[in-house]
GULO-623728 format. One record per residue (C-alpha): residue in one letter; residue number from 1; x, y, z. Coordinates in nm, 2 decimals, decimal comma. Example, Ala and Ser with C-alpha at 12.3 -4.5 7.8 and 13.67 -1.06 7.14 Angstrom:
<rs>
resn; resi; X; Y; Z
A; 1; 1,23; -0,45; 0,78
S; 2; 1,37; -0,11; 0,71
</rs>
This chain:
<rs>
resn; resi; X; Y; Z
X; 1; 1,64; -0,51; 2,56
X; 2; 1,51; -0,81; 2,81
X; 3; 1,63; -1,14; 2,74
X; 4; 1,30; -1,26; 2,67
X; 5; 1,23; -1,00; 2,37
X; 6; 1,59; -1,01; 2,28
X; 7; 1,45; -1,42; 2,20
X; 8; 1,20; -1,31; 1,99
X; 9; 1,42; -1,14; 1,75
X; 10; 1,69; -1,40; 1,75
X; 11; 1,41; -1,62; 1,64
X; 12; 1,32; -1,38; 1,32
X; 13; 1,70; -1,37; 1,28
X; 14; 1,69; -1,78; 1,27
X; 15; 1,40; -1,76; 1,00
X; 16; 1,60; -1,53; 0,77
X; 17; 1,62; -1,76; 0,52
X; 18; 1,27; -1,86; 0,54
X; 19; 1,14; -1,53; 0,52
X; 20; 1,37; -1,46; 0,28
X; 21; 1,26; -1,78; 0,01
X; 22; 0,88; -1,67; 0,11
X; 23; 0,95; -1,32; -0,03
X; 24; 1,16; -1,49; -0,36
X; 25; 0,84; -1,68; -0,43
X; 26; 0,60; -1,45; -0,39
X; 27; 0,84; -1,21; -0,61
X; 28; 0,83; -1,48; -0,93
X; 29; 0,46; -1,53; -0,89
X; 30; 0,42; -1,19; -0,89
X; 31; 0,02; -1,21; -0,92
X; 32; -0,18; -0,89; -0,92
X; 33; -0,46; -0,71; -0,75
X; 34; -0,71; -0,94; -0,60
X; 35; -0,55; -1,25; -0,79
X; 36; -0,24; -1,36; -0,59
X; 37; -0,40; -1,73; -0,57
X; 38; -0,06; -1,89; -0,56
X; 39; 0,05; -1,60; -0,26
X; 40; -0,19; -1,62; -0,06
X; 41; -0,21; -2,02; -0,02
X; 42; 0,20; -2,01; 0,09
X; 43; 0,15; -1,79; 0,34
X; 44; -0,10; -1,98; 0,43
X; 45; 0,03; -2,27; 0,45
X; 46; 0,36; -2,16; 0,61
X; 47; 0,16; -2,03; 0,88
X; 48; 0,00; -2,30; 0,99
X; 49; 0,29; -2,48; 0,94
X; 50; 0,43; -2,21; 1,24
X; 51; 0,14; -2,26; 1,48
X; 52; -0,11; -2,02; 1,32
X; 53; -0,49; -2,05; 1,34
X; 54; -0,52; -1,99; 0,99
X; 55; -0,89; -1,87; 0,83
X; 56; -0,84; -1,79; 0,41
X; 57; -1,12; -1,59; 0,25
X; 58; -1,19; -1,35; 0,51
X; 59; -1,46; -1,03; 0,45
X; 60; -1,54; -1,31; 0,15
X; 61; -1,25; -1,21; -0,07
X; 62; -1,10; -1,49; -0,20
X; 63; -0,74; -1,42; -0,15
X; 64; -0,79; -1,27; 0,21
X; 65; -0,65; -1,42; 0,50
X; 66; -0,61; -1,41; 0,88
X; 67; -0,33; -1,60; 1,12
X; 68; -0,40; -1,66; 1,47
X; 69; -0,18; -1,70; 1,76
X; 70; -0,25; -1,61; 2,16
X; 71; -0,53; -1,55; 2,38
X; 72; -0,66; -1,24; 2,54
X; 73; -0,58; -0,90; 2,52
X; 74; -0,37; -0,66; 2,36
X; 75; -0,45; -0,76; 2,01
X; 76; -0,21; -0,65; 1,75
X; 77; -0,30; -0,67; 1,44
X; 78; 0,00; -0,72; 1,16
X; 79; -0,11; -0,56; 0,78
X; 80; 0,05; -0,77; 0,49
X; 81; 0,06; -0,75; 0,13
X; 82; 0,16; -0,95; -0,16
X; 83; 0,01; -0,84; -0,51
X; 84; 0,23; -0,71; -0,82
X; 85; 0,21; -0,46; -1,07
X; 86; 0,15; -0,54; -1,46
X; 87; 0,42; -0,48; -1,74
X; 88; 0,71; -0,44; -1,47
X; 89; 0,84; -0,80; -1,51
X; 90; 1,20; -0,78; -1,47
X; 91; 1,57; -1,02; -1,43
X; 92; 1,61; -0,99; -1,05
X; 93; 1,98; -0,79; -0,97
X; 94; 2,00; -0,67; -1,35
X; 95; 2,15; -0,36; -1,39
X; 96; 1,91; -0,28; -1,71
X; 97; 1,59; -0,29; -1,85
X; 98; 1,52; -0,71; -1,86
X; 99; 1,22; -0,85; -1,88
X; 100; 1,19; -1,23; -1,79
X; 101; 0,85; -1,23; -1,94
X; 102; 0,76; -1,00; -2,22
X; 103; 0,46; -0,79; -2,09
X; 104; 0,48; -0,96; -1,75
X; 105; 0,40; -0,84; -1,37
X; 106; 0,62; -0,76; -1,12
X; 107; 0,64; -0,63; -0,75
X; 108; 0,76; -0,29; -0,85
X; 109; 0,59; -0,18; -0,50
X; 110; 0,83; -0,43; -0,31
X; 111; 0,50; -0,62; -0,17
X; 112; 0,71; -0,94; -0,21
X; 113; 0,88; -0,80; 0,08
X; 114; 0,61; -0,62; 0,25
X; 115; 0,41; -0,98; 0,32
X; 116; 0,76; -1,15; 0,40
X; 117; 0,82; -0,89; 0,63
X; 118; 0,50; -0,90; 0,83
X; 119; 0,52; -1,25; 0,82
X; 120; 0,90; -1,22; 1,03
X; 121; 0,77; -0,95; 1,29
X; 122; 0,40; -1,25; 1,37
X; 123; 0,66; -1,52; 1,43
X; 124; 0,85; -1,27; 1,63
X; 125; 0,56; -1,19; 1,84
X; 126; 0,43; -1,53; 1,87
X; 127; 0,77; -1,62; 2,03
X; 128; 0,72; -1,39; 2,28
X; 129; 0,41; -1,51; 2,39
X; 130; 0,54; -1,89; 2,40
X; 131; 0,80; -1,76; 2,61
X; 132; 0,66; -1,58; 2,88
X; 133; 0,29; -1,66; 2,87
X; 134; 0,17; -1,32; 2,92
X; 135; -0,22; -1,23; 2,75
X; 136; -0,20; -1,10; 2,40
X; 137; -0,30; -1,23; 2,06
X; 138; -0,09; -1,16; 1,74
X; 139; -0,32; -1,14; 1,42
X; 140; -0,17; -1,09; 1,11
X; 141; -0,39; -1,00; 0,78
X; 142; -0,31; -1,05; 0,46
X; 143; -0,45; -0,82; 0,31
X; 144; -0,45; -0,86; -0,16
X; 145; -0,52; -0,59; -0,38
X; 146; -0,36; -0,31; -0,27
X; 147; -0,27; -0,19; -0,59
X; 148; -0,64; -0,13; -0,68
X; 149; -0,81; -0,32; -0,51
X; 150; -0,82; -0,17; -0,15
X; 151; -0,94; -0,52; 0,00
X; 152; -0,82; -0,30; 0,36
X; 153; -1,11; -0,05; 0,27
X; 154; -1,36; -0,37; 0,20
X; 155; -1,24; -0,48; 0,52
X; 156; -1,32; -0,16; 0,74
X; 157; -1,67; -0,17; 0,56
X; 158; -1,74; -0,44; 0,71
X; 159; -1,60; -0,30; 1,05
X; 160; -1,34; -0,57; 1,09
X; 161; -1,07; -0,38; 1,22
X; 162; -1,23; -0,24; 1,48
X; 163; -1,16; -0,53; 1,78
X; 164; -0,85; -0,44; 1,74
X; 165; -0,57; -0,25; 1,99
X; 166; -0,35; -0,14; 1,76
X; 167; -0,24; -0,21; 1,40
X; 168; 0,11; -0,20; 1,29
X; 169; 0,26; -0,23; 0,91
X; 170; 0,60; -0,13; 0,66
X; 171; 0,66; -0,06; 0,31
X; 172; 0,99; -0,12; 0,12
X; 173; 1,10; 0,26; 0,03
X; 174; 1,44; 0,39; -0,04
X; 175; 1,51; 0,54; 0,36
X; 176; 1,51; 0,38; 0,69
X; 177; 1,21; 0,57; 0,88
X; 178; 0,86; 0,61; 1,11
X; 179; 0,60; 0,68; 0,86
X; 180; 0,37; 0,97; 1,00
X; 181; 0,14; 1,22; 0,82
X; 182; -0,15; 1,15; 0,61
X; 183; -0,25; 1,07; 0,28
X; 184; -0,49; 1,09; -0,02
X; 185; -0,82; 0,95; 0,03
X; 186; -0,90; 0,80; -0,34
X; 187; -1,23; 0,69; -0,53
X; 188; -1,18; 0,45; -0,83
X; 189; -1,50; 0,43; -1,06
X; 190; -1,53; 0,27; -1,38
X; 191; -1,82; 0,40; -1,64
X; 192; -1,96; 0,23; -1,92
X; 193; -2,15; 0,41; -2,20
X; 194; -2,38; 0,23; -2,47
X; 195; -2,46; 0,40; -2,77
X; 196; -2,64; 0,28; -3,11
X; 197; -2,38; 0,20; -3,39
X; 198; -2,44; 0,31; -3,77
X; 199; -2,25; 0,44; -4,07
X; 200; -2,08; 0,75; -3,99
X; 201; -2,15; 0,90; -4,31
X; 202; -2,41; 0,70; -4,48
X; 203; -2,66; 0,73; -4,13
X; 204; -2,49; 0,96; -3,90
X; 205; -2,85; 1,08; -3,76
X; 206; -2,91; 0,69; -3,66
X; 207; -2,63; 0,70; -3,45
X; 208; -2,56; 0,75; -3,07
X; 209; -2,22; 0,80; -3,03
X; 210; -2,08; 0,62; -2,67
X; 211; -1,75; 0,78; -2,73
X; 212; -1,88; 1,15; -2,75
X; 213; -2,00; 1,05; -2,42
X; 214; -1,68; 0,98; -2,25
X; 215; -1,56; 1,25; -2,44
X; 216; -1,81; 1,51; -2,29
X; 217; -1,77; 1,38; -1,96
X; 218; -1,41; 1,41; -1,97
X; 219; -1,51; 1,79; -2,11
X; 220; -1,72; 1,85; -1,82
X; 221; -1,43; 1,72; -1,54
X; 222; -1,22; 1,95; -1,68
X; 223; -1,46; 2,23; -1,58
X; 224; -1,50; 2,06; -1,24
X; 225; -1,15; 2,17; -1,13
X; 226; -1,18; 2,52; -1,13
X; 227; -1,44; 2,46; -0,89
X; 228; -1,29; 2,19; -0,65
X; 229; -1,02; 2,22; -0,37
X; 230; -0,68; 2,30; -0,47
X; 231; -0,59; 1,94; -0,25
X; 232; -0,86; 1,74; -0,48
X; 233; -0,72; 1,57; -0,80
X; 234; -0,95; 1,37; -1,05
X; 235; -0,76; 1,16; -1,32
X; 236; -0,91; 0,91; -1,58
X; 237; -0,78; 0,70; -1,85
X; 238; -1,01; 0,57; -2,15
X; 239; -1,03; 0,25; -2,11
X; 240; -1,22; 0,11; -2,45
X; 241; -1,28; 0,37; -2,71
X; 242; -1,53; 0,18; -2,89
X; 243; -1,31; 0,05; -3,17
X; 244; -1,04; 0,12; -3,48
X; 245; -1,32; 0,15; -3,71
X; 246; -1,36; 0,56; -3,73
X; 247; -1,68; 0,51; -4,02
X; 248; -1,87; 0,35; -3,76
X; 249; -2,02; 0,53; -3,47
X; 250; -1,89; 0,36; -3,15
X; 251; -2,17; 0,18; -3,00
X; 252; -1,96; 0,18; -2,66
X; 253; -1,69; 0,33; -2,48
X; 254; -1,57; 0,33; -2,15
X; 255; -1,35; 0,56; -1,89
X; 256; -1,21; 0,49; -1,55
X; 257; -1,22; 0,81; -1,33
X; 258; -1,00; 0,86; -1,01
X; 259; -1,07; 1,12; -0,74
X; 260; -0,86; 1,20; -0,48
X; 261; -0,88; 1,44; -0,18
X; 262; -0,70; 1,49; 0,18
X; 263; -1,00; 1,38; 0,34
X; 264; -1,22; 1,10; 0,28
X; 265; -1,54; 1,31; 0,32
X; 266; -1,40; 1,53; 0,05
X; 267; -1,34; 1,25; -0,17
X; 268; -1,69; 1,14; -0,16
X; 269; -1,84; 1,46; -0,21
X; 270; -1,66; 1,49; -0,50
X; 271; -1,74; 1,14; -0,65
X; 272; -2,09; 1,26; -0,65
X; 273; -2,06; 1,54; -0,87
X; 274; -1,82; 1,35; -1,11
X; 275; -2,14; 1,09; -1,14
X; 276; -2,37; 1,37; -1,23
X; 277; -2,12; 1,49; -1,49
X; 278; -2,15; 1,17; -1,63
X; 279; -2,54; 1,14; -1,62
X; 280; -2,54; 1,47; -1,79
X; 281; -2,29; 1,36; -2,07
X; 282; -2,54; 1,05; -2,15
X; 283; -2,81; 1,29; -2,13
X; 284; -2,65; 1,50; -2,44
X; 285; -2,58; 1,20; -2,62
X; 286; -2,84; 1,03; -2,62
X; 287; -2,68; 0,73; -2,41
X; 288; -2,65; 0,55; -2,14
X; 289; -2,41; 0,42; -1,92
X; 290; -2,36; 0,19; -1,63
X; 291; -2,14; 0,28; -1,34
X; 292; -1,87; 0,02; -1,19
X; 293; -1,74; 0,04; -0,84
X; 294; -1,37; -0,07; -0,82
X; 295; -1,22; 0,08; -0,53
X; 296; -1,23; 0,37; -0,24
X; 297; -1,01; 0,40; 0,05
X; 298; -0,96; 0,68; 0,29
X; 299; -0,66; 0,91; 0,42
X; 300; -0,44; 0,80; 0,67
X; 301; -0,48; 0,89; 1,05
X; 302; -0,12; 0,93; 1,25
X; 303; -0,09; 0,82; 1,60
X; 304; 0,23; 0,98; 1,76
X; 305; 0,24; 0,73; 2,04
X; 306; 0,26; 0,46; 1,82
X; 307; 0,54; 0,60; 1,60
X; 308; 0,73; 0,70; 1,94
X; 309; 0,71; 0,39; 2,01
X; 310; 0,83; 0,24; 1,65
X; 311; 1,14; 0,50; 1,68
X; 312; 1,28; 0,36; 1,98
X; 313; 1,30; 0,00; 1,89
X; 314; 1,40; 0,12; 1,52
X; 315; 1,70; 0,32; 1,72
X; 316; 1,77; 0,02; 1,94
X; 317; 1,77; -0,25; 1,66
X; 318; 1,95; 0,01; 1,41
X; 319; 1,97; -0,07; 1,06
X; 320; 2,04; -0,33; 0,80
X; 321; 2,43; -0,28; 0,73
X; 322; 2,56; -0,41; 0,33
X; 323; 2,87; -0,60; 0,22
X; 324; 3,08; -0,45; -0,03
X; 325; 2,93; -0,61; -0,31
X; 326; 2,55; -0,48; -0,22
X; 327; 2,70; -0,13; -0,19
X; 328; 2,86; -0,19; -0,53
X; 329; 2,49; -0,29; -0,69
X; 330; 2,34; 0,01; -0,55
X; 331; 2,57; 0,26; -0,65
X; 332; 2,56; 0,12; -0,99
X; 333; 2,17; 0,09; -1,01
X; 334; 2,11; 0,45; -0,89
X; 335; 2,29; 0,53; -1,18
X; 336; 2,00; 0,45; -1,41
X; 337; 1,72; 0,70; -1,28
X; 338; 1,79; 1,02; -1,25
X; 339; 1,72; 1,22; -0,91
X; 340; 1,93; 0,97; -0,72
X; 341; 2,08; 1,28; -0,50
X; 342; 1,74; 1,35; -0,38
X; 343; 1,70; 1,43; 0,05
X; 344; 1,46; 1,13; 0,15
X; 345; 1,31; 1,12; 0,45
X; 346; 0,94; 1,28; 0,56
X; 347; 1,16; 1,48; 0,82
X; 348; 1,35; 1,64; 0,57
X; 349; 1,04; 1,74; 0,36
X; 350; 0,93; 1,89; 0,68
X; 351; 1,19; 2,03; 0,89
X; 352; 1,50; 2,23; 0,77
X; 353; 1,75; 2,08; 1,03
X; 354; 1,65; 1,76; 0,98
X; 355; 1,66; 1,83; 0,62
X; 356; 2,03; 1,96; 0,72
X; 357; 2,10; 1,59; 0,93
X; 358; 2,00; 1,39; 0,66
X; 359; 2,22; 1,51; 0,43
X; 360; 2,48; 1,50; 0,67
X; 361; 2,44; 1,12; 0,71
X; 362; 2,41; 1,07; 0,34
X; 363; 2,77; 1,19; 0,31
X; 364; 2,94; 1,07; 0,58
X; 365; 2,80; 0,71; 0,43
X; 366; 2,90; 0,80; 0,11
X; 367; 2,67; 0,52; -0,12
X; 368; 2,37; 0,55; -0,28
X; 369; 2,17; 0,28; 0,03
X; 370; 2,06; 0,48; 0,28
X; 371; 2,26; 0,30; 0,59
X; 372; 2,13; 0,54; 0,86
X; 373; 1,75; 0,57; 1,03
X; 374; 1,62; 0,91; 0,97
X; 375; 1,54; 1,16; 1,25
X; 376; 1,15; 1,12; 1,36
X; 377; 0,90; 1,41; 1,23
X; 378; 0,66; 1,48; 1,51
X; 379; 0,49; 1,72; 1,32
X; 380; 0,14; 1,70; 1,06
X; 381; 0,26; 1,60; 0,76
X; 382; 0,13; 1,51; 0,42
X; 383; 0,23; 1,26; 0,12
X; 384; -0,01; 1,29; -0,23
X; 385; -0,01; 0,93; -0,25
X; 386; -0,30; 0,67; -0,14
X; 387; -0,31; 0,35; 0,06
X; 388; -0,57; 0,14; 0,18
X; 389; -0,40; 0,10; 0,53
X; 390; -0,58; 0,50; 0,60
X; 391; -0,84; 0,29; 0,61
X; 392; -0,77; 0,07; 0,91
X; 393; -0,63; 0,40; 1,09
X; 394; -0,99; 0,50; 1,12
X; 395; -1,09; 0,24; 1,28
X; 396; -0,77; 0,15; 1,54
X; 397; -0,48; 0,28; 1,62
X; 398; -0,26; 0,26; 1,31
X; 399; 0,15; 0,34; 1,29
X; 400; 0,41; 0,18; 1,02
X; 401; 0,78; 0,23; 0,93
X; 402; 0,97; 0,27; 0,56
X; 403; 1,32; 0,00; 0,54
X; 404; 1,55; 0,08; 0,33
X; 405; 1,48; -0,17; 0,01
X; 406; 1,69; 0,01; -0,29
X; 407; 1,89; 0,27; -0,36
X; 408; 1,85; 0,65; -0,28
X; 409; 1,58; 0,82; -0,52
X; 410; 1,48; 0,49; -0,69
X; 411; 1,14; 0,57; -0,83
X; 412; 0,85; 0,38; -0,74
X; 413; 0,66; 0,10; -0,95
X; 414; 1,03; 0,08; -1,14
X; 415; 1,18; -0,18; -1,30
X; 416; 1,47; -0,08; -1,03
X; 417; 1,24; -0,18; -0,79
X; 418; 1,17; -0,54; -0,91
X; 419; 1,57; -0,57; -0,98
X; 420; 1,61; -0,49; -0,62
X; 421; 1,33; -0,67; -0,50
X; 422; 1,53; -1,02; -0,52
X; 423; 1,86; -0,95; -0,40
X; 424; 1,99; -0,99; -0,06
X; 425; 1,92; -0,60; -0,02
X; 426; 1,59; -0,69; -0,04
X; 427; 1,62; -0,98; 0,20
X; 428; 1,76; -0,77; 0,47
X; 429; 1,46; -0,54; 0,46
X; 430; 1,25; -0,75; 0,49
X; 431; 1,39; -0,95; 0,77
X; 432; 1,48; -0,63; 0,96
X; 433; 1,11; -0,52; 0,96
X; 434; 0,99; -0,79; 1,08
X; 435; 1,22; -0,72; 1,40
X; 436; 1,13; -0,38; 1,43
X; 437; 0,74; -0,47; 1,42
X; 438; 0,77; -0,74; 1,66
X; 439; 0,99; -0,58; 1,93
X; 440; 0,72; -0,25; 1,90
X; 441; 0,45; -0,52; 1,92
X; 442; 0,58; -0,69; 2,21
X; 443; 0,65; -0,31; 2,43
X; 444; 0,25; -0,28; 2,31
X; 445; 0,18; -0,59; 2,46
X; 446; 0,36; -0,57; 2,81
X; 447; 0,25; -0,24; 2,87
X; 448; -0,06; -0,14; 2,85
X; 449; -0,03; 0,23; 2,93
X; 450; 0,09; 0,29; 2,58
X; 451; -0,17; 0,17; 2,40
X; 452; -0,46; 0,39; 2,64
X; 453; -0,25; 0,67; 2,52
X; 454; -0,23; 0,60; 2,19
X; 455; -0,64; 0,52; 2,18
X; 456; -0,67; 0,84; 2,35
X; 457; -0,45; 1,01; 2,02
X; 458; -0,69; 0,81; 1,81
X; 459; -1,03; 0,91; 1,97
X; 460; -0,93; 1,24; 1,93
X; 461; -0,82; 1,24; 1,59
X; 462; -1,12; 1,04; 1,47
X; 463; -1,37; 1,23; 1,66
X; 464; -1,56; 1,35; 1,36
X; 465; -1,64; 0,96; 1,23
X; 466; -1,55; 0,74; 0,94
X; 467; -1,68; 0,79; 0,62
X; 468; -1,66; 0,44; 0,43
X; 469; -1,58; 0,48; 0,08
X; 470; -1,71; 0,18; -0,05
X; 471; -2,10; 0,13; -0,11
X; 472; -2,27; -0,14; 0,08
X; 473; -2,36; -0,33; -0,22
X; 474; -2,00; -0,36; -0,38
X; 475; -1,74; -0,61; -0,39
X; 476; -1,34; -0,67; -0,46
X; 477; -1,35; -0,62; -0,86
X; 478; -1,03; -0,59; -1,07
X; 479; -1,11; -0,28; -1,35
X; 480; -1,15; -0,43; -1,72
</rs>
């Protein structure tokens, strides 16, 4: 590594207690979807107190921010997030079930880290362009509302990802790793049916039941899947069932439907004929309904260049190494979830012999932290979960890594996760990151031939066009 780069991540080593108190505060605010008021202003105001051009509110959401630094070209755009999950609110380093606020929030996701994490690798970046004075602009988003919100998706609606060279991003997980393959698209729709109340028994006939309507539409999805692709899913939850009162016919009632497919053309195909499921279900009853909008986002586009690229400086910076005490916390907190002997890794869902390697370093390492950076999967892969940064992939080239944040196994959205969140573990990820990002962002920006092949991969791979999602009328809304 040149001297000059090698600066860059000293420097993110220098802020490591910075970064770390950003992600401690972030993790006790612990604010969800598309309400992280309190988040967004200290990042905000940390990066301007670093040199950033700052602008909150961006694509008009109100917790939505962009920081500035450089001039010219390569831009390289940074994805942070910050926003919790409800009822996960939990003692940070407990080795049980603790809540520290009954029926509280908490970053189950690890976003506390995530944001912190991004914020290291823009400082790292911006270093290197203080330094040496080469063209390039570092632009990091924070981006609220992943967790239901898909503020990223909002964002590509309104094509603002598209100036961009290259966009790079991490999530906490339990393995050191490239990220490839792509995702589930996802449509999030809320619907709202008004009926007529009366007595159940007294006036049944002057009644128009809101709840049979839900209850027929639910019916009528269920048909639906015979007759969707085997990679689709649709889920709902009944979200107001009209009342405790069964001797009144419920006057309203409401269901929020989520549709998934491998492709974002697929997704919205499907939306339409759950919509038409509902109209038919009001039709039988008598009702009506009004539909609500919360999210869409789209699957995820890989870019092998820039996850070749993301190897190398993972393999040169290595991985975050644990004291004696850390390894002790793990190993005792795997012990509280079951499937803590799981392989992880994308490579080893994918590839026998990598399957084969990764157990190998899992023994020879012997604790439940996965101390070792898993072999890189070049092939098409697939994970069944969403994210709003498939979104930005569609519009510019688009790679991000998994650090090592908890033990092997730990579920997601756990109360693990939140435990683990606020411990020097945690802190480690997070710093370490931010070094990988930079020193991948800084190889983007000093040579150029990498990021013509990786828009190459990209124009290729997005040949057939992005499909947005979201309507052109909606907005950011947070389901009721």
């Amino acid at each position: 590594m040149d001297l000059k780069k090698q600066a860059a991540i000293d420097l993110i080593e220098a802020k490591a207690d910075k970064i770390a108190g950003i992600a401690d505060r972030i993790w006790e605010y612990a604010e969800l979807s598309l309400q992280e008021f309190q988040s967004c202003e200290l990042y905000c105001h940390s990066l301007r107190e670093e040199g950033f051009e700052v602008e909150k509110g961006i694509c008009n959401i109100e917790t939505a921010f962009k920081a500035t630094y450089g001039q010219g070209r390569p831009v390289i755009g940074i994805l942070a997030e910050y926003d919790a999950l409800s009822g996960l609110s939990q003692d940070a380093g407990a080795l049980q079930r603790q809540e520290l606020k009954q029926g509280g929030c908490g970053h189950g996701c690890g976003h506390n880290l995530l944001g912190a994490g991004a914020f290291a690798a823009a400082l790292g970046v911006k270093a290197y362009l203080e330094k040496t004075g080469v063209s390039g602009t570092v632009e990091l988003y924070g981006c609220p509302g992943e967790e239901g919100g898909a503020a990223k998706a909002f964002m590509a609606r309104d094509g603002l990802w598209k100036h961009l060279d290259a966009a790079l991003t991490w999530h906490p997980e339990d393995v050191n790793e490239v990220c490839t393959g792509s995702s589930n698209s996802c449509i999030q729709v809320q619907y709202k049916f008004s009926g007529v109340a009366s007595h159940a028994a007294g006036a049944p006939e002057m009644g128009r039941s809101a709840l049979d309507a839900v209850e027929l539409m639910n019916i009528g999805v269920q048909f639906l899947r015979e007759h969707m692709s085997d990679k689709a899913r649709v889920h709902y939850a009944v979200t107001d069932a009209g009342g405790c009162s069964p001797n009144v016919v419920q006057p309203r009632a409401s269901v929020l439907y989520m549709v998934r497919s491998n492709h974002v053309s697929e997704a919205v195909e499907l939306q339409a004929r759950v919509d038409k499921i509902a109209e038919g279900a009001a039709l039988m009853t008598e009702t009506t309904f009004e539909k609500k909008f919360i999210d869409g986002l789209a699957d995820t586009v890989s870019n092998h260049t820039l996850e070749q690229v993301l190897y190398d400086n993972y393999k040169e910076l290595g991985v975050p190494s644990y004291t004696k005490e850390e390894l002790e916390y793990a190993d005792a907190l795997a012990k509280t979830y079951p499937g803590n002997d799981a392989v992880p890794s994308i490579a080893a869902e994918y590839d026998t012999k990598m399957k084969e390697a990764v157990k190998k370093l899992r023994k020879e390492y012997g604790h439940a932290m996965n101390a070792f950076l898993a072999p890189l999967y070049k092939g098409e892969a697939f994970q069944a979960g969403s994210t709003d940064v498939g979104d930005v992939s569609w519009l510019t080239p688009t790679a991000q890594i998994h650090v090592a944040s908890w033990p092997n196994g730990c579920p997601g959205h756990s109360w693990q996760n939140v435990s683990c969140d606020r411990t020097s573990i945690g802190h480690k990820a997070a710093v370490h990151a931010g070094k990988v990002l930079a020193a991948a962002a800084i190889d983007l920006i000093c040579h150029p031939k990498i990021l013509e092949q990786a828009r190459a991969e990209f124009e290729k791979r997005t040949e057939e066009g992005y499909i947005c999602p979201i309507p052109q009328d909606a907005v950011p809304v947070v389901p009721d």
